[in-house]
C-alpha positions in Angstrom: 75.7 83.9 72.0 79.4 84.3 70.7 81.5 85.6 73.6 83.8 88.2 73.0 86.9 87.9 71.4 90.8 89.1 71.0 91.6 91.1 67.0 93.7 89.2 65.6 95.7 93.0 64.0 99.5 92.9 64.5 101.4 92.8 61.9 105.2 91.6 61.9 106.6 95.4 62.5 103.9 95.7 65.2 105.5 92.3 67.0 109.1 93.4 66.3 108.7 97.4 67.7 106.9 95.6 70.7 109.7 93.6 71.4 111.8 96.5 70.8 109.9 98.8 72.6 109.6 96.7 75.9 113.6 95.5 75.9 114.7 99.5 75.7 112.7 100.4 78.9 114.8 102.8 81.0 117.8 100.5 81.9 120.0 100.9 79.1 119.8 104.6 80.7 120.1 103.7 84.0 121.8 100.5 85.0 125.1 101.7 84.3 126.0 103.0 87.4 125.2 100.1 89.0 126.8 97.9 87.1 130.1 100.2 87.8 129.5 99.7 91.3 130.7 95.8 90.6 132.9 96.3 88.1 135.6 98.3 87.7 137.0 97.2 83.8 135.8 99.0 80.6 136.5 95.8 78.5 135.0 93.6 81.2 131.6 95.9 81.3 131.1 95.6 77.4 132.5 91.8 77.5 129.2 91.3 79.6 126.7 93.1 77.4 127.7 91.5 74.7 127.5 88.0 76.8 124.0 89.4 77.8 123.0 89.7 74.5 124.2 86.6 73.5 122.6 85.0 76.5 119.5 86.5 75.8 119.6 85.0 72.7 120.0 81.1 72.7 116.7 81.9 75.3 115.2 84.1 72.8 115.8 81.2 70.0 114.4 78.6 72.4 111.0 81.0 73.1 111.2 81.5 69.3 110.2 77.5 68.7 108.1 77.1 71.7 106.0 80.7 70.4 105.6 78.9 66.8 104.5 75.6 68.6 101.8 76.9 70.7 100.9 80.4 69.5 98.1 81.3 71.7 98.1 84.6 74.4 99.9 83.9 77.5 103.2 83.1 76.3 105.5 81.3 78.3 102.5 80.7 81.1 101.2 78.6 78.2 104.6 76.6 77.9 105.6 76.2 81.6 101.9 75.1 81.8 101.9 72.7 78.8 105.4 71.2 79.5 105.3 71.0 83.5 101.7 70.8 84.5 99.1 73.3 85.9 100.8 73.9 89.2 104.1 75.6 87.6 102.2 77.3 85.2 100.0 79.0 87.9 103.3 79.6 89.3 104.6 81.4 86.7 101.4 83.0 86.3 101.1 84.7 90.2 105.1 85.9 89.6 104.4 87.8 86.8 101.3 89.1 88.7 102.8 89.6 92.0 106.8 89.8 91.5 108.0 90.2 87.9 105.6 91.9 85.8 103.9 94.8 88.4 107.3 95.3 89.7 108.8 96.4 86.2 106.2 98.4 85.7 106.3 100.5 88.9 110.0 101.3 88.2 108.9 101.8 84.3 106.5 104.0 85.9 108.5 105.7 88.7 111.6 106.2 86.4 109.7 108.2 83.8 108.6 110.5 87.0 111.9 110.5 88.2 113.3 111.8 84.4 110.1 114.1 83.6 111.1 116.0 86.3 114.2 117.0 84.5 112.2 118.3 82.0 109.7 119.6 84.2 110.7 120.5 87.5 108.5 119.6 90.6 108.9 118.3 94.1 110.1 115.1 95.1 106.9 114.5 97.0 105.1 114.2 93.6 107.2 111.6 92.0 105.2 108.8 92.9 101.9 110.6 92.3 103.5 111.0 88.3 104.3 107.4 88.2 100.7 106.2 89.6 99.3 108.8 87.3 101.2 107.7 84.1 100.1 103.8 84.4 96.5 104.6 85.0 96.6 106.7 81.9 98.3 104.3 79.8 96.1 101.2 81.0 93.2 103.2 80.4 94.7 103.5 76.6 95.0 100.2 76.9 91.6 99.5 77.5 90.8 101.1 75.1 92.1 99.0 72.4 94.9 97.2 71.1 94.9 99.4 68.2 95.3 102.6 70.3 98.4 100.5 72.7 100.1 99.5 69.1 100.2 103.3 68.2 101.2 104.4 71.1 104.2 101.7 71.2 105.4 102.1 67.7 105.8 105.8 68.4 107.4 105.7 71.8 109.6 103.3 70.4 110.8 105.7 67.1 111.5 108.4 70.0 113.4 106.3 72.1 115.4 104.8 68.6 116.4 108.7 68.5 117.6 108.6 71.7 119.7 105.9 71.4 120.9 107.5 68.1 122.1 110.3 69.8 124.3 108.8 72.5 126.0 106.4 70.1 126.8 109.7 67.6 128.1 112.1 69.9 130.3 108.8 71.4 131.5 108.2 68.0 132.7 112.2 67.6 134.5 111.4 70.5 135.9 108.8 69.8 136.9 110.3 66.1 137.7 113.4 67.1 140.2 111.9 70.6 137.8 113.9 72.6 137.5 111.0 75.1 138.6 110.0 78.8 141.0 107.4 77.2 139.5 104.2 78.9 141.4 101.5 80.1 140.5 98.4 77.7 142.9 95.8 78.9 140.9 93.0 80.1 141.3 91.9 83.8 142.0 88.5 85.1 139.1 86.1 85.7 139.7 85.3 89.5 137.1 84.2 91.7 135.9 87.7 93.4 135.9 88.9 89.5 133.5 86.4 88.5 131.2 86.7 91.4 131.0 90.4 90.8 130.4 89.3 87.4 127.5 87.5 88.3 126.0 90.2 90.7 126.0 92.9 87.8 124.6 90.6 85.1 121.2 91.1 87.0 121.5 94.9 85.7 122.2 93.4 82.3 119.9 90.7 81.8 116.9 93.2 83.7 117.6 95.5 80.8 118.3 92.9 78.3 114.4 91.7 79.5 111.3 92.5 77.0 112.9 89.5 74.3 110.0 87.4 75.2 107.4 90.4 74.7 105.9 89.0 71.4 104.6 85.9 72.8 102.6 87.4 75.4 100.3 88.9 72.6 100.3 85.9 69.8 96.2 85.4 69.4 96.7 89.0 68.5 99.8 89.2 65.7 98.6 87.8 62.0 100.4 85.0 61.0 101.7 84.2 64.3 103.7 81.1 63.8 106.0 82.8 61.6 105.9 86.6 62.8 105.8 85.5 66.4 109.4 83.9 66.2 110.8 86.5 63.9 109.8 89.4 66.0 111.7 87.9 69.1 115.1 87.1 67.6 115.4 90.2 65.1 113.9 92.3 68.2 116.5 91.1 70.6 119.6 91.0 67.9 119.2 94.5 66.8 118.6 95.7 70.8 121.9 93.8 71.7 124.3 95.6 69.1 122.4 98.9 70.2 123.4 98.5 74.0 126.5 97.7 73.0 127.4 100.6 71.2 125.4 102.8 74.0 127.6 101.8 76.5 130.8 102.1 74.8 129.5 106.3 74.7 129.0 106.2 78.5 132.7 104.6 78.8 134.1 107.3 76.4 132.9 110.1 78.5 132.9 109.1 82.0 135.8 107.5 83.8 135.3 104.5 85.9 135.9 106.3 89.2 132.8 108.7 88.2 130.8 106.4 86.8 129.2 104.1 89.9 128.5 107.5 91.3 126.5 108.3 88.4 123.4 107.3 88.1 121.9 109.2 85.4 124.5 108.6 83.5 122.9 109.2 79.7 121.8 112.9 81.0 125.6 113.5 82.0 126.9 112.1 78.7 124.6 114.6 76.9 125.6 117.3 79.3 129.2 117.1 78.7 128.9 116.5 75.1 126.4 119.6 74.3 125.4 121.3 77.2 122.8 121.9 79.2 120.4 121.7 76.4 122.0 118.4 75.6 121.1 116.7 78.8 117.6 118.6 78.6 117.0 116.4 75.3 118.2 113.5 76.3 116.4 113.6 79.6 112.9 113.9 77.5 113.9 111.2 75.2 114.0 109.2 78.3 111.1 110.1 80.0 109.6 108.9 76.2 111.4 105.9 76.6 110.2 104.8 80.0 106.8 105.9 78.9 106.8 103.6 75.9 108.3 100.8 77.3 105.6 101.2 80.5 103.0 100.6 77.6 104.2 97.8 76.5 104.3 95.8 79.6 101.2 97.1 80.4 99.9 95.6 76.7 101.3 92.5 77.2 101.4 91.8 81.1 97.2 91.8 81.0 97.4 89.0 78.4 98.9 86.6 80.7 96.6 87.6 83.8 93.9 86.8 80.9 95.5 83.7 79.6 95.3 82.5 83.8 92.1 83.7 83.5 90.4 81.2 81.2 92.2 78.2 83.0 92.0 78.9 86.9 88.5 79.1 88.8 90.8 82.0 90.9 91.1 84.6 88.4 88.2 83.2 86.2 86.6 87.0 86.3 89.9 88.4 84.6 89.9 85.8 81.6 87.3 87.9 79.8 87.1 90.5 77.0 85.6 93.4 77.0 82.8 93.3 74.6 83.2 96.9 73.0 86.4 97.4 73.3 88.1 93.6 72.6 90.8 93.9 75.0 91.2 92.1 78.7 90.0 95.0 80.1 90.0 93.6 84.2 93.1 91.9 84.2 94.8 95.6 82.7 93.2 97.1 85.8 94.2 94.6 88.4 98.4 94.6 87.1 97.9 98.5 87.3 96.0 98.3 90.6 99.0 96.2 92.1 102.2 98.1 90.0 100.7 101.4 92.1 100.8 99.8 95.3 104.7 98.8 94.5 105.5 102.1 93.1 104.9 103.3 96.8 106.6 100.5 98.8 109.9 99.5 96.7 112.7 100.8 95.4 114.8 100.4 92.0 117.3 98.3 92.8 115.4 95.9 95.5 112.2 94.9 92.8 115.4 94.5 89.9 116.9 92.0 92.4 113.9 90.0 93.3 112.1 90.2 90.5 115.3 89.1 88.2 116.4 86.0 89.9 112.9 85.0 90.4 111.5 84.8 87.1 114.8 83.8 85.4 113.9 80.2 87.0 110.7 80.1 85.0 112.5 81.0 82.3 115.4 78.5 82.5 112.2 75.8 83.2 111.0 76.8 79.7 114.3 76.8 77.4 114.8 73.5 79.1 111.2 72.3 78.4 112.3 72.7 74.6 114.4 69.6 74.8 112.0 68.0 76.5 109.7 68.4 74.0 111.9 67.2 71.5 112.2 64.1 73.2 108.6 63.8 74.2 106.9 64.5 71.1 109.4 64.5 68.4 106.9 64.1 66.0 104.9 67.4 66.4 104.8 69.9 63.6 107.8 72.6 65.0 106.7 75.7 62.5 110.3 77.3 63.6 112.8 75.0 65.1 115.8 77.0 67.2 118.9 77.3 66.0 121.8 75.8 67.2 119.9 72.8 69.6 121.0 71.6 71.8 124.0 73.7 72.4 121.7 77.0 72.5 118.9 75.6 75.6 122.2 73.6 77.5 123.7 76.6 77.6 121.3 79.0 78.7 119.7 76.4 81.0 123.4 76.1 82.6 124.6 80.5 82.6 121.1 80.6 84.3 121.6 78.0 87.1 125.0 79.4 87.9 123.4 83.2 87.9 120.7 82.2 90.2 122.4 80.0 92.5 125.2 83.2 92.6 123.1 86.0 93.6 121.3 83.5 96.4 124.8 83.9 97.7 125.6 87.6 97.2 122.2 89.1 97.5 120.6 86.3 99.9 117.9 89.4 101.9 116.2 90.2 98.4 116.8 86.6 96.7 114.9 85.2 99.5 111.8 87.8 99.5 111.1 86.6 96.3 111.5 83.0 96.8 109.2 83.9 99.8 106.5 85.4 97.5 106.5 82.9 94.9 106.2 80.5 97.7 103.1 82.4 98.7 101.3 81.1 95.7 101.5 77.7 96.5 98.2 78.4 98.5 96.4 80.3 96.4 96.7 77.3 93.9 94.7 75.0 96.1 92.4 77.6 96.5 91.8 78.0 92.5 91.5 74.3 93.0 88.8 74.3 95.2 87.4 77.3 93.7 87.4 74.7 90.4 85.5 71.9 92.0 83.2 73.6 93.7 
């Protein structure tokens, strides 16, 4: 009897407005005000978007030739696994289960509360309810079928596009029209404090830059994956980056630096004091859309990993089937839901961005690096997309990364160390699977 199997139905636009979708979360929204709270330089905020961005991408070019390599669900689970062995994969694996993936999505899911309820007014004691509420709807979408996750991406994503729109036209009719707060652009000098600050707010930047890798997750299901796979990442990720640029350029034209860190919604304020009430009304439903699309996009994608572990460790062997009706991994959606609800009502924002962040980016500084060890490993297999600019791109990714990491050990040592005690956590549960395996 043929077991069931994943559709093989995404087209290239599908793969690029997932990657789209899942990097414009509620951040770009959101993080501003914290990012304020470390710096205090309109040049130096943009200087680090755009080195974000840039960041972002020599990882996003790496990921692009490791996704056309080995295009099969699971992503970089699949690489960590293939280049470092089944221990760091399962690794990687239990973080995005435990840490990195559930934790997005409970502040994906307790953001778009938080923003409904400037559309639609209700207590404070319901927020969490929303949130619970809104991933249990969309992983039961999800279930569904991938079909019915794809439309509801592709359209979340047009509304948040409008968004986005908006902020960056009324910034320009500022700008045009010398409606502004006249900003400060000289660029500050690069002393030590600076640059440590530096590297504190660069977790807001890369948290919202994250969702680049999104496409991978989902390659058994995206036709033609070992070219559409790769495109959708770096044309995803290059278009987001101008985007935020431009976004936060609109913020820094209408709020002064002194406001700003005590702003935290900051898009809703723009809107306000550009148009009105009304205007911050609008903008405040466009990103309650936003979070909401973005929310089903990590849901889409963060089962396929869960499913991927599935097939390849006796511990979650019960998630790494499909359902036979509906084609999709129907368990492992229910168990990231399951554990995203019980973080939406133990954790705050900033706490699950911080461990979350620093955690994960060492999995994914292990697999940018394990492109140049595969280069010199196996030079000789077929590399369907090869990344631009090697090796300068994965050295210097693999060494911004190192030097983030090992700075916000130092700065934010209370939530760095949580995380590092959670992933540390699944070193147990991996000689279980084992024994699990051979029994």
């Amino acid at each position: 009897m043929t077991r069931p199997a994943l559709i093989r139905s995404l087209s290239l636009t599908d793969a690029t407005m997932l990657v789209v979708g899942c990097i414009v979360g509620v951040g770009i929204f959101r993080t501003a005000s914290s990012i304020a709270t470390h710096l205090h330089s309109p040049a130096l905020i943009l200087a680090l978007w755009v080195f974000g961005g840039l960041l972002s991408l020599c990882g996003a070019l790496c990921y692009a030739e490791l996704a056309a390599m080995f295009p099969a669900t699971g992503g970089d689970y699949i690489y960590i696994g293939t280049v470092y062995g089944r221990f760091w994969g399962f690794l990687l694996g239990c973080t995005k289960l435990l840490i990195e993936r559930t934790g997005t999505i409970a502040i994906l899911g307790y953001v778009f509360a938080e923003y409904l309820r400037r559309v639609i007014p209700y207590d404070d004691s319901l927020l969490r309810p929303v949130a619970s509420a809104a991933i249990l709807l969309l992983t039961l979408v999800n279930v569904a079928g991938i079909r019915w996750g794809t439309y509801t991406q592709n359209l979340f994503t047009i509304l948040k596009s409008v968004a986005l729109g908006t902020l960056i036209a009324v910034g320009l009719h500022a700008f045009l029209t010398h409606n502004t707060v006249a900003p400060d652009w000289t660029m500050p000098t690069l002393d030590g404090s600076v640059i440590q600050s530096m590297g504190i707010a660069l977790i807001f930047v890369l948290w919202t830059y994250g969702g680049w890798t999104e496409a991978a997750y989902v390659a058994e299901e995206v036709k033609d994956p070992t070219r559409n796979v790769p495109r959708a990442i770096v044309h995803g990720l290059a278009l987001t980056t101008i985007v935020y640029v431009l976004v936060n350029w609109s913020y820094l034209l209408f709020i002064p630096m002194e406001r700003l860190a005590e702003t935290p919604l900051v898009a809703s304020t723009v809107m306000q004091d550009a148009i009105g009430p009304a205007g911050a009304v609008f903008i405040a439903s466009m990103i309650a859309c936003s979070a909401f699309g973005a929310l089903n996009g990590y849901i889409l994608t963060g089962a396929r990993i869960l499913y991927a572990m599935g097939k390849d460790h006796a511990l979650f062997a019960r998630l790494g089937v499909v359902h036979p009706s509906f084609h999709t991994p129907a368990r492992a959606l229910w168990m990231n839901a399951a554990i995203a609800i019980a973080l939406v009502c133990t954790k705050t924002f900033d706490q699950i961005m911080t461990y979350s962040t620093v955690v994960i980016s060492v999995f994914f500084t292990m697999a940018v690096f394990g492109v140049m060890l595969l280069r010199r490993a196996k030079p000789s297999q077929p590399r369907p997309y090869r990344a631009w600019g090697y090796p300068l791109t994965p050295v210097l990714f693999c060494l911004t990364m190192i030097g983030f990491i090992l700075d916000v050990c130092v700065k934010e040592p209370a939530e760095s160390a949580f995380g590092f005690v959670l992933l540390a956590l699944c070193v147990p549960l991996y000689w279980w699977s084992q024994t699990l395996r051979r029994t």
